[in-house]
Backbone as XML, in Angstrom:
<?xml version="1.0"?>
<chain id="A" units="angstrom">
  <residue number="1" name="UNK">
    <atom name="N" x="0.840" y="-1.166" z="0.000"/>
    <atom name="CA" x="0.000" y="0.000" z="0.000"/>
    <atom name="C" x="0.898" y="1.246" z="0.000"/>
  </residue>
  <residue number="2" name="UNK">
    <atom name="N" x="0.888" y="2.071" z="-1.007"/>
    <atom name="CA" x="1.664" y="3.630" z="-0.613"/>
    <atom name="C" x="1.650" y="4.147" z="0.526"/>
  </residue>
  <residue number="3" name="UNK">
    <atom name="N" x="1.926" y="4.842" z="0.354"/>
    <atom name="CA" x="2.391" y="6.180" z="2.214"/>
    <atom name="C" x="1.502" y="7.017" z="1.374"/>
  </residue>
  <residue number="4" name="UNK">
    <atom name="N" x="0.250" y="7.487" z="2.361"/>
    <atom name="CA" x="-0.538" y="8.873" z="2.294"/>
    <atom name="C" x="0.558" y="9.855" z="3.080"/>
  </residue>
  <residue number="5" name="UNK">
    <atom name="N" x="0.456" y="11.046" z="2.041"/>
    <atom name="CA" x="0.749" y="12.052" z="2.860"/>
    <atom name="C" x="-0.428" y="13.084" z="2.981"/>
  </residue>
  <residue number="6" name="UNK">
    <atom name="N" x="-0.406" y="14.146" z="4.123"/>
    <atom name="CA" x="-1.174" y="14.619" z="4.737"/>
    <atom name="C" x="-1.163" y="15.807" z="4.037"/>
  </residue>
  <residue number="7" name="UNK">
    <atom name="N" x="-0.095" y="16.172" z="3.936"/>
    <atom name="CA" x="0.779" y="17.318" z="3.243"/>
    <atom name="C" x="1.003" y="17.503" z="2.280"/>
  </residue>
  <residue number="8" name="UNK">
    <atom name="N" x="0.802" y="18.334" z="1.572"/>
    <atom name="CA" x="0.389" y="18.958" z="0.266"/>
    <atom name="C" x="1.574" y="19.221" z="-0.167"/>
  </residue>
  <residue number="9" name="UNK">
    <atom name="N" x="2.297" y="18.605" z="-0.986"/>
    <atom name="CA" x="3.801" y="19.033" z="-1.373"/>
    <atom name="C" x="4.351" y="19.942" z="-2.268"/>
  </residue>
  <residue number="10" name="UNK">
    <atom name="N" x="4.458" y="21.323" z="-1.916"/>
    <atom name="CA" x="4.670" y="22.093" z="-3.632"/>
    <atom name="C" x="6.587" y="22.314" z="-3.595"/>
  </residue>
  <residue number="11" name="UNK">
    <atom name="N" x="6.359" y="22.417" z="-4.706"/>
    <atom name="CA" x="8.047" y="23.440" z="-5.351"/>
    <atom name="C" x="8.082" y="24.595" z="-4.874"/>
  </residue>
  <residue number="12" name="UNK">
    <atom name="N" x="8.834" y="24.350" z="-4.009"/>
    <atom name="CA" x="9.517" y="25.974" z="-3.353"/>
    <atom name="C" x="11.172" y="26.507" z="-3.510"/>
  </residue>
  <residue number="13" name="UNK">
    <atom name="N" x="11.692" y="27.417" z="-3.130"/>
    <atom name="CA" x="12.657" y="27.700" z="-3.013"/>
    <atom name="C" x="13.668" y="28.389" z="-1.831"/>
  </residue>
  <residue number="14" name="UNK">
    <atom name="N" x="14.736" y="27.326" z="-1.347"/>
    <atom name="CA" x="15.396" y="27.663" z="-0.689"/>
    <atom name="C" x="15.512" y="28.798" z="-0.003"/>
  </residue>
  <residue number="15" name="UNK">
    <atom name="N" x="15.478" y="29.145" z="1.529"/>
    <atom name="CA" x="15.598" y="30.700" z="1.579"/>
    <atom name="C" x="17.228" y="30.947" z="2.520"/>
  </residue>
  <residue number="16" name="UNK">
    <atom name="N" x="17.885" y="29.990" z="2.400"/>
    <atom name="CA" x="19.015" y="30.113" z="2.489"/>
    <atom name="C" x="19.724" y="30.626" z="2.129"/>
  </residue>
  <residue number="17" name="UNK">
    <atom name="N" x="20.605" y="31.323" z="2.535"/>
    <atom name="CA" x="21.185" y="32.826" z="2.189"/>
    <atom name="C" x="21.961" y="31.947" z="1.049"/>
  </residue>
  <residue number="18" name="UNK">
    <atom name="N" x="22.020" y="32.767" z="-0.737"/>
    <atom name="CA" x="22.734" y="32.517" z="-2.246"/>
    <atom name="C" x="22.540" y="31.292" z="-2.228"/>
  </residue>
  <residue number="19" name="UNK">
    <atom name="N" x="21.854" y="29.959" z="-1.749"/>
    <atom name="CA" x="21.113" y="28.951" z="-2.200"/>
    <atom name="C" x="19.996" y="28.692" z="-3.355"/>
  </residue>
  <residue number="20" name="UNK">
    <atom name="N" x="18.814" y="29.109" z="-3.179"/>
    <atom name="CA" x="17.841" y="29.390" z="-4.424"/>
    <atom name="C" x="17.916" y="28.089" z="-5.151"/>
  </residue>
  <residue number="21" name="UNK">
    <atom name="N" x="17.915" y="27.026" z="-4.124"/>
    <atom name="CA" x="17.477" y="25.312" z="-4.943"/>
    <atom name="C" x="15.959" y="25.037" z="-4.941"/>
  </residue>
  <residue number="22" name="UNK">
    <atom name="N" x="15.564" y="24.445" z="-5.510"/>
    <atom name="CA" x="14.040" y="24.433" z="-6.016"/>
    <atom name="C" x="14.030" y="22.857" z="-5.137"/>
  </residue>
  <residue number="23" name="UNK">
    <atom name="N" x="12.943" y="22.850" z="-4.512"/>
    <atom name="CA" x="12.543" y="21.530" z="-3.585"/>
    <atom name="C" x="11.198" y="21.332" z="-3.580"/>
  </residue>
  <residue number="24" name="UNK">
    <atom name="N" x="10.980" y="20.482" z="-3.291"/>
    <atom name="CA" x="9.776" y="19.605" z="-3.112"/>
    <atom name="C" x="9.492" y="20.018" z="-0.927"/>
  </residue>
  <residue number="25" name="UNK">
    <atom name="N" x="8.457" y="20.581" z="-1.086"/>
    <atom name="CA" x="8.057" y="20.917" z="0.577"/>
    <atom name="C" x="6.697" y="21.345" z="1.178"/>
  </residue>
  <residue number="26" name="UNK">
    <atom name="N" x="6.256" y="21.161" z="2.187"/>
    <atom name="CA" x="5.152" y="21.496" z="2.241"/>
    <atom name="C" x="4.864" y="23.087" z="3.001"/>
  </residue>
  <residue number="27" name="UNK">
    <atom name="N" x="3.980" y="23.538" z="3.439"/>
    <atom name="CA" x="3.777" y="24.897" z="3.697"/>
    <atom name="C" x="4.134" y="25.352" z="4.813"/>
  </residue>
  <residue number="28" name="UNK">
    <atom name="N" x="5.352" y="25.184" z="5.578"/>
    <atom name="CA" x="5.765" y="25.345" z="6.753"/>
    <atom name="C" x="7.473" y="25.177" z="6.291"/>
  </residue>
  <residue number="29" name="UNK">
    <atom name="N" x="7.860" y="25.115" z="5.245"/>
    <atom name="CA" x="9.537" y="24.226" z="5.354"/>
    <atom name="C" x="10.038" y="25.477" z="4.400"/>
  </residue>
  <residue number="30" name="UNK">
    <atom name="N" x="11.151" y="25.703" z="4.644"/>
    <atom name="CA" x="12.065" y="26.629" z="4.264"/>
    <atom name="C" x="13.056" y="26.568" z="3.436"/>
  </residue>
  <residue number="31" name="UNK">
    <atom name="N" x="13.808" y="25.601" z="4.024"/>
    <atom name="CA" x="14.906" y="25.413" z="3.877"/>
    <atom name="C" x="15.044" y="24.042" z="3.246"/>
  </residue>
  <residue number="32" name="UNK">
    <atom name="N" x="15.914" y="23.694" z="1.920"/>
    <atom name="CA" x="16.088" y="22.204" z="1.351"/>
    <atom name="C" x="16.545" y="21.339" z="2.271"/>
  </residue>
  <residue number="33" name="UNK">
    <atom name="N" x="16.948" y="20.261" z="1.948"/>
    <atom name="CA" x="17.160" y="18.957" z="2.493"/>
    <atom name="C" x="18.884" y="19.411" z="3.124"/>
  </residue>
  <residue number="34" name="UNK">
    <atom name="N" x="19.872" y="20.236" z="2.282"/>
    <atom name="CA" x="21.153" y="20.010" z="2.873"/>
    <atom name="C" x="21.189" y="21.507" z="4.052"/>
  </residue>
  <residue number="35" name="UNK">
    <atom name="N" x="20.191" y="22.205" z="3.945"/>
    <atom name="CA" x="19.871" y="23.257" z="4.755"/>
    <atom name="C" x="19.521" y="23.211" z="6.053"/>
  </residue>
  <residue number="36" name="UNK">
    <atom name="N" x="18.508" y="22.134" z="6.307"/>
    <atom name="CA" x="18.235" y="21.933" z="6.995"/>
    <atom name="C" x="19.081" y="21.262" z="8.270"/>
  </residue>
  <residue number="37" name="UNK">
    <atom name="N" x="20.542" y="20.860" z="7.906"/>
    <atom name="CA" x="21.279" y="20.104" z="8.696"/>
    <atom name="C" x="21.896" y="21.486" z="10.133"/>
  </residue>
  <residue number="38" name="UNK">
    <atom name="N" x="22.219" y="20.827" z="11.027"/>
    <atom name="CA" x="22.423" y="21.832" z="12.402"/>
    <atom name="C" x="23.985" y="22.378" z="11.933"/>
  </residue>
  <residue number="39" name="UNK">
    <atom name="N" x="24.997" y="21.746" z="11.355"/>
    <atom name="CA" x="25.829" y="22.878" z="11.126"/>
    <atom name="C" x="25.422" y="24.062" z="10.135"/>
  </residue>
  <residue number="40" name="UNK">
    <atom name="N" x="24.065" y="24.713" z="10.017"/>
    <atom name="CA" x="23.436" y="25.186" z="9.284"/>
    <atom name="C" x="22.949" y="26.605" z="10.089"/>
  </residue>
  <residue number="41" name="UNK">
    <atom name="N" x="22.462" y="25.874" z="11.430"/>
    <atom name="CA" x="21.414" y="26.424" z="12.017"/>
    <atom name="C" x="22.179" y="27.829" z="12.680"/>
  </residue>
  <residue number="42" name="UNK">
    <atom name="N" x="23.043" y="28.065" z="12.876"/>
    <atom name="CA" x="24.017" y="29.209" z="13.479"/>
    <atom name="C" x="23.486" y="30.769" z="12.210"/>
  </residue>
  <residue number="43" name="UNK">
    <atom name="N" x="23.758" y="29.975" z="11.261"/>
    <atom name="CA" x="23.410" y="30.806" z="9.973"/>
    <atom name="C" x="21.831" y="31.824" z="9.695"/>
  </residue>
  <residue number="44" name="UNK">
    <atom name="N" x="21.176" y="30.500" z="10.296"/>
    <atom name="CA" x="19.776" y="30.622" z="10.062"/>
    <atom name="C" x="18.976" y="31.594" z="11.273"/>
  </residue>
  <residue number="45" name="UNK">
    <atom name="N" x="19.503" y="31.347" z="12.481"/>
    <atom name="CA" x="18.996" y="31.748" z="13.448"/>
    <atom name="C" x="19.758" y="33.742" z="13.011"/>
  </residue>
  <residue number="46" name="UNK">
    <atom name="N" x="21.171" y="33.893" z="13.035"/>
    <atom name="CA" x="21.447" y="34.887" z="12.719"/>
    <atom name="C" x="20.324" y="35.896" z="11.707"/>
  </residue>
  <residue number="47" name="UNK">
    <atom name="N" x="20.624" y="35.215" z="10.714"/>
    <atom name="CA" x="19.500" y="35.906" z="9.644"/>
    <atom name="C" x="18.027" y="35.913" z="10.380"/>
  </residue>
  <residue number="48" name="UNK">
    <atom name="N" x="17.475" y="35.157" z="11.394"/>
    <atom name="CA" x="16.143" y="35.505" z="12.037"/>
    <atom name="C" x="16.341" y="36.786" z="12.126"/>
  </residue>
  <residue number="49" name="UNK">
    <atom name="N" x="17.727" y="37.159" z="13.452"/>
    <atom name="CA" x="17.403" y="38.158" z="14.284"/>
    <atom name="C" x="17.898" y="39.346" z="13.382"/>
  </residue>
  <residue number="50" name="UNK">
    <atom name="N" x="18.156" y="39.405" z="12.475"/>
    <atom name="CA" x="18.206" y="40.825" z="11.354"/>
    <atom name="C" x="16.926" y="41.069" z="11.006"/>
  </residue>
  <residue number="51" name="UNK">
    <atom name="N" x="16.135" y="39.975" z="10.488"/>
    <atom name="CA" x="14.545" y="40.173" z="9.970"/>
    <atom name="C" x="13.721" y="40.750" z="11.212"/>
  </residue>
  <residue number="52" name="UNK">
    <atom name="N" x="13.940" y="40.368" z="12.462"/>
    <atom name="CA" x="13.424" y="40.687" z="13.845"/>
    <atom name="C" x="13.482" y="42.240" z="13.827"/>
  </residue>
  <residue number="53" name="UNK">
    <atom name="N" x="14.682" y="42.535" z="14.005"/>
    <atom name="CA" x="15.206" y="43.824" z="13.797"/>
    <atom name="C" x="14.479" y="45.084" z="12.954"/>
  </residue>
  <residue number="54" name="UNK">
    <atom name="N" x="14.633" y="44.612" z="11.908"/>
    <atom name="CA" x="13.893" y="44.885" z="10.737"/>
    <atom name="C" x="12.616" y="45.522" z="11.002"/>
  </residue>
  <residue number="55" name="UNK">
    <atom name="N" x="12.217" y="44.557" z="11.666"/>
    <atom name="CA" x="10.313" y="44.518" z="11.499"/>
    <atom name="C" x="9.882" y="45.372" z="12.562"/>
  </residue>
  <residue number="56" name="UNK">
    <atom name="N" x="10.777" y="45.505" z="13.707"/>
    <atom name="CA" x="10.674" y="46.055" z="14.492"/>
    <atom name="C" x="10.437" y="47.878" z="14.643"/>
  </residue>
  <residue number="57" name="UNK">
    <atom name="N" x="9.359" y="48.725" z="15.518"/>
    <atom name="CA" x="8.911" y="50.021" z="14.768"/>
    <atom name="C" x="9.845" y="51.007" z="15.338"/>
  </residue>
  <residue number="58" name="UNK">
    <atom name="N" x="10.514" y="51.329" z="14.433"/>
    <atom name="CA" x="10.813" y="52.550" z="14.728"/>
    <atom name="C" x="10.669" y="53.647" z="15.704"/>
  </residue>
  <residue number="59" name="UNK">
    <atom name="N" x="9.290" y="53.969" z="15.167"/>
    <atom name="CA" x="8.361" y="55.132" z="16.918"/>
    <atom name="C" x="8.073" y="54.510" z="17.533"/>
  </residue>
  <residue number="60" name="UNK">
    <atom name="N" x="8.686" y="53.560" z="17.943"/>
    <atom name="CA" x="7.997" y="52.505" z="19.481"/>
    <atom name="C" x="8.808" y="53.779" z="20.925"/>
  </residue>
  <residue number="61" name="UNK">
    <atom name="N" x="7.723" y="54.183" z="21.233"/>
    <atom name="CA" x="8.262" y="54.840" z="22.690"/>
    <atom name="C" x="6.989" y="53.671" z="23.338"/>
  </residue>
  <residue number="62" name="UNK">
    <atom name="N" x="8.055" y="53.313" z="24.179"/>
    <atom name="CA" x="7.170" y="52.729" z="25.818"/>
    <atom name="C" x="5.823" y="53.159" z="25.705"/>
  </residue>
  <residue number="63" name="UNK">
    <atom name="N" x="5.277" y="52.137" z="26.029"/>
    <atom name="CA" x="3.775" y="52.649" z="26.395"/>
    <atom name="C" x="3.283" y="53.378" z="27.715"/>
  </residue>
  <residue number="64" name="UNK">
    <atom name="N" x="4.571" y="53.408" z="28.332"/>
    <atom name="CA" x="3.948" y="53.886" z="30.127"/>
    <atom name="C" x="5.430" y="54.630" z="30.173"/>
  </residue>
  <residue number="65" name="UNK">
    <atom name="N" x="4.812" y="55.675" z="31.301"/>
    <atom name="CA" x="5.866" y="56.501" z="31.625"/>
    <atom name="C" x="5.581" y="56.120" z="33.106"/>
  </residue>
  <residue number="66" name="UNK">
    <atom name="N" x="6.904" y="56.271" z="34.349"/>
    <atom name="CA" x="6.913" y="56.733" z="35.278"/>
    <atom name="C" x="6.912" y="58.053" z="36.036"/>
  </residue>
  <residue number="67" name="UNK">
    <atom name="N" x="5.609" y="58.295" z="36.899"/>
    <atom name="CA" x="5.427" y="59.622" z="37.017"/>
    <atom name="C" x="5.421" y="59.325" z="39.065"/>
  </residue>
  <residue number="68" name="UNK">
    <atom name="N" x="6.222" y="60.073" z="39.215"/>
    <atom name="CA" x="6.991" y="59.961" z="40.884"/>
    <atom name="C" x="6.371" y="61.402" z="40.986"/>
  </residue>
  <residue number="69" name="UNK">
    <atom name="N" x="5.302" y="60.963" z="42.004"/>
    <atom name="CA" x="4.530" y="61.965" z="42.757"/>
    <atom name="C" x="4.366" y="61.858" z="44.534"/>
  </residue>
  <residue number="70" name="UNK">
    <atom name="N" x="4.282" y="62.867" z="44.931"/>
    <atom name="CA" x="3.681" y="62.493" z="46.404"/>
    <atom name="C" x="2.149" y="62.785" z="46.746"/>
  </residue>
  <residue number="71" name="UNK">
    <atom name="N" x="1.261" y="62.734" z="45.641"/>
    <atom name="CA" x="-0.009" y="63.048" z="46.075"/>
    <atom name="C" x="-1.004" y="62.019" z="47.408"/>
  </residue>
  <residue number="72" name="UNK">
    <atom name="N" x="-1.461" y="62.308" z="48.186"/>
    <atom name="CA" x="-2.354" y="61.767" z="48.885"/>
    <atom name="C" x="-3.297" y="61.276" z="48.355"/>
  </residue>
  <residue number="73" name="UNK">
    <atom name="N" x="-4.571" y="62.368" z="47.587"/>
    <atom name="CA" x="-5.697" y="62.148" z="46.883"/>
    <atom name="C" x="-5.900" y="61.717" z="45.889"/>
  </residue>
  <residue number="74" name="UNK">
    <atom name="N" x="-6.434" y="61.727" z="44.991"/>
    <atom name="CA" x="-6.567" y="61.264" z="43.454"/>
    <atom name="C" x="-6.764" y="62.976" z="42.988"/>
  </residue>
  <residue number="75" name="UNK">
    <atom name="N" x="-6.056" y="62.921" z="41.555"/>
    <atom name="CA" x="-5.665" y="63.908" z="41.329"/>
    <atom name="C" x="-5.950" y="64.041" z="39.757"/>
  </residue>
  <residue number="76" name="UNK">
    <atom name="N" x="-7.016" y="64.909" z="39.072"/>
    <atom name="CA" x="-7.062" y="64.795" z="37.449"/>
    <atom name="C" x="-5.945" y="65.366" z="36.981"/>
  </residue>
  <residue number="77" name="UNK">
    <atom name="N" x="-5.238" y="64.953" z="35.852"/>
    <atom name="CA" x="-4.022" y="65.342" z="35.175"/>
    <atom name="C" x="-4.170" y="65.284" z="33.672"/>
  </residue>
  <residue number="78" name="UNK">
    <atom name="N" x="-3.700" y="66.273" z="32.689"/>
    <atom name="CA" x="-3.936" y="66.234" z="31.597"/>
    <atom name="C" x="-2.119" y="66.261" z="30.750"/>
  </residue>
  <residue number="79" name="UNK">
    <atom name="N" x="-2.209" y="65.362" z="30.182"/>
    <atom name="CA" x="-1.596" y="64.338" z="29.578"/>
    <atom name="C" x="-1.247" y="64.964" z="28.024"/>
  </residue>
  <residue number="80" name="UNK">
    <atom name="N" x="-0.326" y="64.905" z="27.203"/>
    <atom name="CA" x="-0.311" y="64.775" z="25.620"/>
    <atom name="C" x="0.438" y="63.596" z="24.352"/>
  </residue>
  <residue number="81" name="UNK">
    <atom name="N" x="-0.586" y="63.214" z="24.092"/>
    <atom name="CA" x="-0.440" y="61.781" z="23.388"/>
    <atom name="C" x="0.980" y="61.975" z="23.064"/>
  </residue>
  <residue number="82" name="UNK">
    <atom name="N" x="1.859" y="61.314" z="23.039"/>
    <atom name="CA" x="3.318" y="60.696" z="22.171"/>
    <atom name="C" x="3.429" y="60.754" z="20.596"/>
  </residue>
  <residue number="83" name="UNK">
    <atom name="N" x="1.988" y="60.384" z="20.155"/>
    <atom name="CA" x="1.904" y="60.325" z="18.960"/>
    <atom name="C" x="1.319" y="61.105" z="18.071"/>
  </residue>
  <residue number="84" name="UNK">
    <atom name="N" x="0.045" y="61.743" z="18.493"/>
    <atom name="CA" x="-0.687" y="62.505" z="17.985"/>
    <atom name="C" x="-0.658" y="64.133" z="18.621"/>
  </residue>
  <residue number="85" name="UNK">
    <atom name="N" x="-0.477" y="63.983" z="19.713"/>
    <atom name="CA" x="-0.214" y="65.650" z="20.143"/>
    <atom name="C" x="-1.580" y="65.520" z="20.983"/>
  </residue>
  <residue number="86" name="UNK">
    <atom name="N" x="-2.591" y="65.205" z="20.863"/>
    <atom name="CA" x="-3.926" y="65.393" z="21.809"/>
    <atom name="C" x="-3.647" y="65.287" z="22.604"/>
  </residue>
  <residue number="87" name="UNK">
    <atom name="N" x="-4.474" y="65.958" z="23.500"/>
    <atom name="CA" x="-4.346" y="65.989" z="25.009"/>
    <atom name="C" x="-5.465" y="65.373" z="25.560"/>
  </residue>
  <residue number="88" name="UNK">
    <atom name="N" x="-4.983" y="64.209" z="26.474"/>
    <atom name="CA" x="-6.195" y="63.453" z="27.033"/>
    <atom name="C" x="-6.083" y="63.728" z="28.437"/>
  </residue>
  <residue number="89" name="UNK">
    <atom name="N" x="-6.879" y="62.927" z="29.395"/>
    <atom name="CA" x="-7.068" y="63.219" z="31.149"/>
    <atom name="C" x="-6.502" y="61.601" z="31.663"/>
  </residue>
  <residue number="90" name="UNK">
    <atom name="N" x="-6.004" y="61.879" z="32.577"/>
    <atom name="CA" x="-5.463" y="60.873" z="33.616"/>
    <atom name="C" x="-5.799" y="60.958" z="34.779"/>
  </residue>
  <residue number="91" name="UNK">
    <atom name="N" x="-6.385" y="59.852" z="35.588"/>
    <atom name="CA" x="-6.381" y="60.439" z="37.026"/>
    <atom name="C" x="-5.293" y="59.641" z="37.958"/>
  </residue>
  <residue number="92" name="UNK">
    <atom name="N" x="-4.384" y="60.679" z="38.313"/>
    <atom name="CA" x="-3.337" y="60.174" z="39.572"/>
    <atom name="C" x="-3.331" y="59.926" z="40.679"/>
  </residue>
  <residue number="93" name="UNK">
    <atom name="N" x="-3.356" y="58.636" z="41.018"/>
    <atom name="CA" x="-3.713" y="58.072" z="42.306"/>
    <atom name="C" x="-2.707" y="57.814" z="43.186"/>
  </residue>
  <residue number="94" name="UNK">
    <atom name="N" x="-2.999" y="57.875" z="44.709"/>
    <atom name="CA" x="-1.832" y="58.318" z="45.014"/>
    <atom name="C" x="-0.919" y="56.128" z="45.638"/>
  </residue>
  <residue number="95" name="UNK">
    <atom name="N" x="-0.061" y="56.373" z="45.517"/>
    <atom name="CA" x="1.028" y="54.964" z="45.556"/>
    <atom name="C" x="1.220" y="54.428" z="43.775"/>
  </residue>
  <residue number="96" name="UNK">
    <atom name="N" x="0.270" y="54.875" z="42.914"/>
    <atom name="CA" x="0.385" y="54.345" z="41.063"/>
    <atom name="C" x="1.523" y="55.420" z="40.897"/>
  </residue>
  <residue number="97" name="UNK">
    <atom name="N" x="2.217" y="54.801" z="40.097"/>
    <atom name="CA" x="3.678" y="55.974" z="39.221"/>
    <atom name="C" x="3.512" y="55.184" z="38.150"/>
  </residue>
  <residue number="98" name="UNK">
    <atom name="N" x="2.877" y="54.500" z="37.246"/>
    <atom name="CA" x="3.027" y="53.757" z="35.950"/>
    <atom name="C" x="1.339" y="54.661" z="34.959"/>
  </residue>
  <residue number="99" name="UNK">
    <atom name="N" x="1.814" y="55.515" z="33.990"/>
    <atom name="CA" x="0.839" y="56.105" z="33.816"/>
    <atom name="C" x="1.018" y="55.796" z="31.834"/>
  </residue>
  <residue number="100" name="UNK">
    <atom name="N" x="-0.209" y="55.930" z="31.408"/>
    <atom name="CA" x="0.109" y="55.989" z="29.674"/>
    <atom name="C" x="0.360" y="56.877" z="29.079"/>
  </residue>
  <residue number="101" name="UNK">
    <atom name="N" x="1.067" y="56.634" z="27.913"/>
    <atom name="CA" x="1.785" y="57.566" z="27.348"/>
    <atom name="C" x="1.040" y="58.318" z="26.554"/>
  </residue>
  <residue number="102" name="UNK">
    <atom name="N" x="-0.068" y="57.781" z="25.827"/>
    <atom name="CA" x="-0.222" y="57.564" z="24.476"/>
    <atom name="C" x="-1.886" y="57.884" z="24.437"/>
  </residue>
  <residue number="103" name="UNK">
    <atom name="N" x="-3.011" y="58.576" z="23.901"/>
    <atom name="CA" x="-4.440" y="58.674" z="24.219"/>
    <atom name="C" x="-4.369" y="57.229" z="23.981"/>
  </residue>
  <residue number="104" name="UNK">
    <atom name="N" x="-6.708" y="57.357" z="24.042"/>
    <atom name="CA" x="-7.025" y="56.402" z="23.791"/>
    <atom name="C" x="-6.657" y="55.906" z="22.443"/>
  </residue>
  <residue number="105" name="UNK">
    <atom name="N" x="-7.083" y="56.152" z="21.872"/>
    <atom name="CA" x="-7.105" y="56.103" z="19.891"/>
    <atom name="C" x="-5.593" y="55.167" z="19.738"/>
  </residue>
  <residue number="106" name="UNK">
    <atom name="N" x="-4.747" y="55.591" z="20.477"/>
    <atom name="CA" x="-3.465" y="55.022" z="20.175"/>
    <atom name="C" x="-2.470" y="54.067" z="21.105"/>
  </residue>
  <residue number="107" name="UNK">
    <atom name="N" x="-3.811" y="53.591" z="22.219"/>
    <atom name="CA" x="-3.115" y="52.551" z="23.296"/>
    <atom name="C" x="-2.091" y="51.548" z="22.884"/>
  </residue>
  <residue number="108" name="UNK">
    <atom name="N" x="-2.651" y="50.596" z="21.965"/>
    <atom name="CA" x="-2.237" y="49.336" z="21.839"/>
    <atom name="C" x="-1.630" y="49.906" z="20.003"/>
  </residue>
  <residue number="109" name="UNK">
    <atom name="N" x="-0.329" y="48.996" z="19.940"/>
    <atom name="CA" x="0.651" y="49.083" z="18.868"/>
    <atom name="C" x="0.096" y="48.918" z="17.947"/>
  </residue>
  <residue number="110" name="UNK">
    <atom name="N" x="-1.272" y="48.348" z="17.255"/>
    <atom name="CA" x="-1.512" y="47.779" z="16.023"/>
    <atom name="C" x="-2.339" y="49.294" z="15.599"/>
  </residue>
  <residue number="111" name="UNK">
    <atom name="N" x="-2.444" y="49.948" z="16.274"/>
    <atom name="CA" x="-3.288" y="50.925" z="16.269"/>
    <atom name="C" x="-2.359" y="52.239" z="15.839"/>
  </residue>
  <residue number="112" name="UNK">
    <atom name="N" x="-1.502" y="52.247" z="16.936"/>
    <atom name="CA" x="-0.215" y="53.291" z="16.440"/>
    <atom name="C" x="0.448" y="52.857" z="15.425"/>
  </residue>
  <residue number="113" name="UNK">
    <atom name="N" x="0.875" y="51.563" z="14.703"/>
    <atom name="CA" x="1.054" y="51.224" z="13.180"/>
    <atom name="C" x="0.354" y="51.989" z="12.269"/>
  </residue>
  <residue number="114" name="UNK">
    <atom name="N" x="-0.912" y="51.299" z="12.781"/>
    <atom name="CA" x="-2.127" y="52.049" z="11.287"/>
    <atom name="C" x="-1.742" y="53.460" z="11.330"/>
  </residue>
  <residue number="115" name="UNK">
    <atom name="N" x="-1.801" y="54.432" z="12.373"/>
    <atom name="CA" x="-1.820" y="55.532" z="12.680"/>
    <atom name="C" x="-0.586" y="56.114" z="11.733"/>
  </residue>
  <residue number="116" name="UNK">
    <atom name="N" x="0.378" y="55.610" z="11.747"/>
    <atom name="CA" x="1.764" y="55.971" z="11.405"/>
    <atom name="C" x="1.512" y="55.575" z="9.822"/>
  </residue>
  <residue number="117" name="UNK">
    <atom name="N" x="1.469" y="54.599" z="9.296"/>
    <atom name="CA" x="1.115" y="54.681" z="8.202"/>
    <atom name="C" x="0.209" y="55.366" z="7.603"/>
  </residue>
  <residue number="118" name="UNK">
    <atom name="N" x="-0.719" y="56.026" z="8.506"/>
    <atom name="CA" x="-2.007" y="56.374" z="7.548"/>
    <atom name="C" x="-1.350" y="57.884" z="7.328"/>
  </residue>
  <residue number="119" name="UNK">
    <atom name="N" x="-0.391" y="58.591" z="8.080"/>
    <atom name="CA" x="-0.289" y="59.921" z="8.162"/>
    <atom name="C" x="0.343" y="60.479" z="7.088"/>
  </residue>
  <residue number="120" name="UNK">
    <atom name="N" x="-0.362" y="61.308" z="6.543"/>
    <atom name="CA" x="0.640" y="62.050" z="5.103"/>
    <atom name="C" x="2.197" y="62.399" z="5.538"/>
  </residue>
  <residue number="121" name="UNK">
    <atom name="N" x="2.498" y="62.071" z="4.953"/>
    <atom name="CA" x="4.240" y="62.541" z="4.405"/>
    <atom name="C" x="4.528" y="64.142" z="4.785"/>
  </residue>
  <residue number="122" name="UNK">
    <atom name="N" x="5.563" y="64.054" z="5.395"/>
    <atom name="CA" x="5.405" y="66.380" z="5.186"/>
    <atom name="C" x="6.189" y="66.427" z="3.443"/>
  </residue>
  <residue number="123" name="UNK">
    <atom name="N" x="6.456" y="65.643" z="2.432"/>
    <atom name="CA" x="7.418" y="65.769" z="1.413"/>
    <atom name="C" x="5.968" y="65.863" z="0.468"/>
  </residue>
  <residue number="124" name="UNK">
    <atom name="N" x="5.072" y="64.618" z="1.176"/>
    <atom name="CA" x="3.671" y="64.907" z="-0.024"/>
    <atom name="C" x="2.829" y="66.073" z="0.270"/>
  </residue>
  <residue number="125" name="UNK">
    <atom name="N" x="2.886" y="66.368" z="1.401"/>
    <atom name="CA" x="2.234" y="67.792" z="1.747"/>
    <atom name="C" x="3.175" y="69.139" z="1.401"/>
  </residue>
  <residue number="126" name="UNK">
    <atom name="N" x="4.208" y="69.021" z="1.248"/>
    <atom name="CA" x="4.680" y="70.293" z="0.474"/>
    <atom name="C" x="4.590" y="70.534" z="-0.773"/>
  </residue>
  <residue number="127" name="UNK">
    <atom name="N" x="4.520" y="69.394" z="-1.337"/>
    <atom name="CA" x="4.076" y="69.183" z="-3.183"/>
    <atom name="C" x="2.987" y="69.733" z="-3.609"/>
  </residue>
  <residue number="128" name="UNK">
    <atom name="N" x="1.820" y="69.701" z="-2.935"/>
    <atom name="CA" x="0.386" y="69.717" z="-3.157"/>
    <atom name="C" x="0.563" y="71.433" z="-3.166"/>
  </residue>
  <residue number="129" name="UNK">
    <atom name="N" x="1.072" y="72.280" z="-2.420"/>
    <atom name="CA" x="0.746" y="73.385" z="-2.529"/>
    <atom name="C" x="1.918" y="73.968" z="-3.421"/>
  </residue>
</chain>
């Protein structure tokens, strides 16, 4: 009886750095058959952490600032986004020093991505006029 495979086998290509051998692999595999061996892997892991690097954002400021107060009470405080310039409200409580940086609109990173991408250029905004 043959061997079923589970796995859908296409022609891919090596992503081994000036390799570019054409293999037989399924949708998870990278690397050919002599690639794949561990005196290999030193190579491979390196080239991860450049792509890591890479991908990594630029305007990433911290999401929290430390703010060292001696207040007793709770205290309203007005704040200006990191990213956008708005000014939002905070309330400072007294023993918390971990406060956000960033309004609402722009808490969480996938949000300050879009944000950053969506914003005109100052090079396309000087053109226009």
């Amino acid at each position: 009886m043959p061997e079923i495979s589970y796995y859908k086998l296409r022609y891919k290509v090596c992503e081994f750095p000036e390799c570019n051998v054409i293999y037989k692999g399924t949708g998870y595999s990278k690397f050919c058959q002599e690639h794949r061996k561990p005196e290999h892997r030193k190579i491979i892991n390196k080239n991860n952490k450049k792509k890591k690097k890479e991908i990594a954002d630029e305007h990433d400021i911290p999401p929290n600032i430390i703010y060292k107060h001696n207040f007793e009470k709770p205290v309203l405080a007005i704040n200006k986004c990191a990213l956008c310039g708005d000014e939002f409200e905070i309330m400072v409580m007294p023993g918390i020093f971990v406060y956000p940086v960033y309004c609402i609109e722009h808490r969480n990173k996938w949000k300050r991505k879009r944000y950053v991408s969506e914003e005109p250029k100052k090079e396309d905004v000087e053109d226009d006029s």
